[in-house]
N, C-alpha and C positions, 0 to 999 in steps of 0.2 A: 092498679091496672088489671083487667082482667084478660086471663088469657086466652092467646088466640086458637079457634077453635078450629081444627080443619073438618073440611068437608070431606064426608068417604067419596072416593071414586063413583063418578056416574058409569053405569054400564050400559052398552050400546049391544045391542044385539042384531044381526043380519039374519034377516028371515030367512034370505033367498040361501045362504050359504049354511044356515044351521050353527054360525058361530059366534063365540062370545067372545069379546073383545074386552080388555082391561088397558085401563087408561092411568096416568096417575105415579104416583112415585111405589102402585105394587110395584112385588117384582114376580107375583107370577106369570107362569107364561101361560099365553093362549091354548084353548084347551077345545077340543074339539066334542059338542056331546057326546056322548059313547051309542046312545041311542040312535043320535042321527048319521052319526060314523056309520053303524053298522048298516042302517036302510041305504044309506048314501051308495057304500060298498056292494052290494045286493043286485043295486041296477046296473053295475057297469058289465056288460057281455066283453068276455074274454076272446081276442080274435085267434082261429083255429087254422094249421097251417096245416098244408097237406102232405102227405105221406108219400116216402120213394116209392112203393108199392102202387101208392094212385095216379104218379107223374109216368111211372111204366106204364101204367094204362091206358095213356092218353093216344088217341089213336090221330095218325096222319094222315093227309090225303094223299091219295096216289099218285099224284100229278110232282109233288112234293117230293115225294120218296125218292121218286124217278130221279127228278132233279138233283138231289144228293149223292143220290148212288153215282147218277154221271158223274158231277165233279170229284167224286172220291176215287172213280176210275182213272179221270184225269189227272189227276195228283200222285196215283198211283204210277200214272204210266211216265210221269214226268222222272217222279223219284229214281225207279227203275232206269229211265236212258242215262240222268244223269253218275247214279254208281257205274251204269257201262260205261259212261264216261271216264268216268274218275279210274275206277280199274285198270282200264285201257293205258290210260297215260301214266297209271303207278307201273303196268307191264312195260313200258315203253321206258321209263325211269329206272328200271331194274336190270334191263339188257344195257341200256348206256351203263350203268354200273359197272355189270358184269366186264362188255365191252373194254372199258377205262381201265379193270383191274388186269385185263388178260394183257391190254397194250402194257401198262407200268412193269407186269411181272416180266413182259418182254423188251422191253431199254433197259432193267435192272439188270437182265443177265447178257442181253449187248454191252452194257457199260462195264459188268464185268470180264469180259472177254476183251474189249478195249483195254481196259486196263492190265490186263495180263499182256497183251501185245506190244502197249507202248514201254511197259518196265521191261519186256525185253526187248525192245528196238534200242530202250538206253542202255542198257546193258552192251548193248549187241556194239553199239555207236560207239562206245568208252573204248569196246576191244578195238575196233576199226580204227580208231585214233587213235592209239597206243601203235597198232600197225603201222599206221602212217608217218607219225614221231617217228618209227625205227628204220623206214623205209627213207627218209628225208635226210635221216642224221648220215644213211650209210650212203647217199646221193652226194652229200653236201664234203663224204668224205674223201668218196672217188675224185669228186669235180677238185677240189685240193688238193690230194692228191698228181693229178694229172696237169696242174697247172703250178707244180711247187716251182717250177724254172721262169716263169712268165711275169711279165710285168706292164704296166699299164702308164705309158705314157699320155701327157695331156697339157691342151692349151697349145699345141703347135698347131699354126693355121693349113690348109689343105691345099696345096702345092697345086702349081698350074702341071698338065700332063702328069701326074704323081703314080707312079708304081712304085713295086718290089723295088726295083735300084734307087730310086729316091728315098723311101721312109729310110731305107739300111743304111745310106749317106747319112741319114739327119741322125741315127743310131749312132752311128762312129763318133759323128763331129761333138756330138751329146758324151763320149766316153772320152776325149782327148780332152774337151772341157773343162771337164772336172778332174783331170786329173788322173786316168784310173793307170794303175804300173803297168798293164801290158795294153795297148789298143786293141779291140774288140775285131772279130777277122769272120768273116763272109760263113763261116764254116760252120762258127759256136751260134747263128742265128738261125736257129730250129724252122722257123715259120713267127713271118712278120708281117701285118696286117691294118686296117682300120676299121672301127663299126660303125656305124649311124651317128655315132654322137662325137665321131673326129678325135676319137680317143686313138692313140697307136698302140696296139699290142704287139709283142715282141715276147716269144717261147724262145729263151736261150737252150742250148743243147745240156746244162749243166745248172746245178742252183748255183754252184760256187759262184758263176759270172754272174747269173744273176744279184745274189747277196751284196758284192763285191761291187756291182753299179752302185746301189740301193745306198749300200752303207758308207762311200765315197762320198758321195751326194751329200748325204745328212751332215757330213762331217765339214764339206766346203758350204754349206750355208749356213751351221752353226756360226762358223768360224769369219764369214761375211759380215753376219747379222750381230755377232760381237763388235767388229770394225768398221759395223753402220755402214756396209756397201750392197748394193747389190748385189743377192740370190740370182743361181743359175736362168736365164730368159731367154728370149730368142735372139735379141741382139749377141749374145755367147756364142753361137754358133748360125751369126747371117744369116737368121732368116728375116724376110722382107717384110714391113708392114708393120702395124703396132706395137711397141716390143709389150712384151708377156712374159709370167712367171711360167716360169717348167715346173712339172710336176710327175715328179714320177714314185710308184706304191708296186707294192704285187696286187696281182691280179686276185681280185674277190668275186664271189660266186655271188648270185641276187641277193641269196637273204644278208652275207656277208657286207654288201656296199651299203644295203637299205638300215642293216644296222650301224656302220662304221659314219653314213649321213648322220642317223642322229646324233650318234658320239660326238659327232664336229659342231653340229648344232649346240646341245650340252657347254661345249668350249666356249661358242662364240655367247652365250650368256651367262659365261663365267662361272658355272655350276659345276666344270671341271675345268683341270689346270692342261690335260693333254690329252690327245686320240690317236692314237698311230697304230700300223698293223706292222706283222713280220709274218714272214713263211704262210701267210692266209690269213693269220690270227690276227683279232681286235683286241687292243689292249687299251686301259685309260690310268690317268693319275690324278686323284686329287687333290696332289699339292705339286711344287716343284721337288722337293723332298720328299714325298710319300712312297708307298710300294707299288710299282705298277699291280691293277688289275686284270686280268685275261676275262672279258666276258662275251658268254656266246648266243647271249639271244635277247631279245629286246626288257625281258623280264629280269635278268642282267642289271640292263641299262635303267630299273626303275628303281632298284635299289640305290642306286647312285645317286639317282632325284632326289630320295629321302635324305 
């Protein structure tokens, strides 16, 4: 066989462009004449820009000028109102400040002077209560005092035409009742009375008589209430109408009854076993065998709750 012969590359040439083109499995690259490179290069005009120096020199028309310079006036004078503006309302911003700080500095030193006034109002308050504690206790001492002989009967209904000579009857008939060893005499009843609530008070001349009703009493209705009979009532000494338990206490002063109420209260929910007073005083137990308590104020009485 003979071998296959290749053809050299045809070369094509472009008139208009000066270049020679290779075709073919060369591998040179396209190559530009050097000759026609350089004439090619030759003709092309380089464009030429102009200079700061010639653009300041370019002159405006007058009419133009004018027209800028207004609007740059007007821009001007715009800028200007509005920093007056703005100024304005940062000075208006500054006095509220101000203003706000002078007010605060002055509630701070009101609220300090409040406050000095009201620690010593408490102060002042703690002494005045403590006064009045002292003034109530030596009230509440006189009034027990003054009433050590007096006692407080109650539950007897309020007699048609009732004076002095009647309550003192129902006195008497109340002291033969029970028993007492000497009958009760016109003399030993100090000043005998009733209040609003149909209570009889009775001021004997003596505690002795008075005690000696009191402790007579306790002892004939023990002594009933053992043998399942009835306690001292009205039907004891005739009087008309629904019969009724008698009851007779010494005489206690406001805060005295308002405590000796709750004491009875206490009883009737079984929280204490007893409540009775003597010679003024409030006494409780809480058992039937316990030690009596003497208590004198309702804070007393809260200990006992516990």
């Amino acid at each position: 066989m003979n071998p296959v012969r290749h053809s050299p590359p045809k070369i094509q040439s472009n008139q208009k462009l000066g270049l020679v083109l290779y075709y073919g499995s060369d591998t040179a690259i396209n190559e530009m004449d050097k000759d026609r490179a350089e004439s090619n290069t030759t003709n092309v005009k380089k464009r030429q820009k102009r200079s700061l120096t010639q653009f300041s020199q370019l002159e405006l028309s007058p009419q133009l000028n004018s027209d800028i310079k207004v609007l740059f006036d007007e821009l001007k004078c715009q800028q200007e109102q509005k920093f007056e503006s703005l100024n304005s309302a940062i000075s208006v911003v500054i006095n509220q400040n101000q203003e706000i700080k002078t007010s605060v500095e002055f509630m701070s030193n009101q609220y300090d002077e409040l406050f000095k006034k009201i620690a010593y109002l408490e102060h002042e308050n703690v002494s005045y209560k403590k006064k009045v504690e002292s003034l109530e206790a030596k009230i509440e001492m006189l009034e027990k005092n003054a009433h050590n002989s007096t006692v407080e009967i109650r539950n007897i209904p309020l007699q048609e035409k009732e004076d002095r000579l009647t309550t003192t009857r129902i006195v008497k008939d109340i002291g033969e009742a029970i028993g007492l060893p000497s009958p009760i005499q016109d003399s030993e009843i100090r000043d005998i009375y009733r209040t609003k609530a149909e209570t009889i008070v009775v001021d004997f001349s003596t505690t002795q008589r008075k005690e000696a009703l009191i402790t007579t009493l306790k002892n004939l209705n023990k002594s009933k209430r053992n043998n399942k009979e009835p306690v001292l009532n009205t039907q004891s000494i005739n009087i008309p109408g629904p019969n009724k338990i008698i009851y007779i206490s010494d005489y206690l002063t406001h805060k005295a009854k308002r405590l000796f109420y709750l004491a009875r209260e206490e009883v009737k929910c079984k929280k204490l076993f007893a409540a009775w007073t003597s010679f003024g005083k409030i006494y409780i137990k809480f058992a039937e065998d316990g030690k009596p308590i003497r208590i004198e104020n309702e804070a007393d009485l809260g200990i006992a709750k516990k």
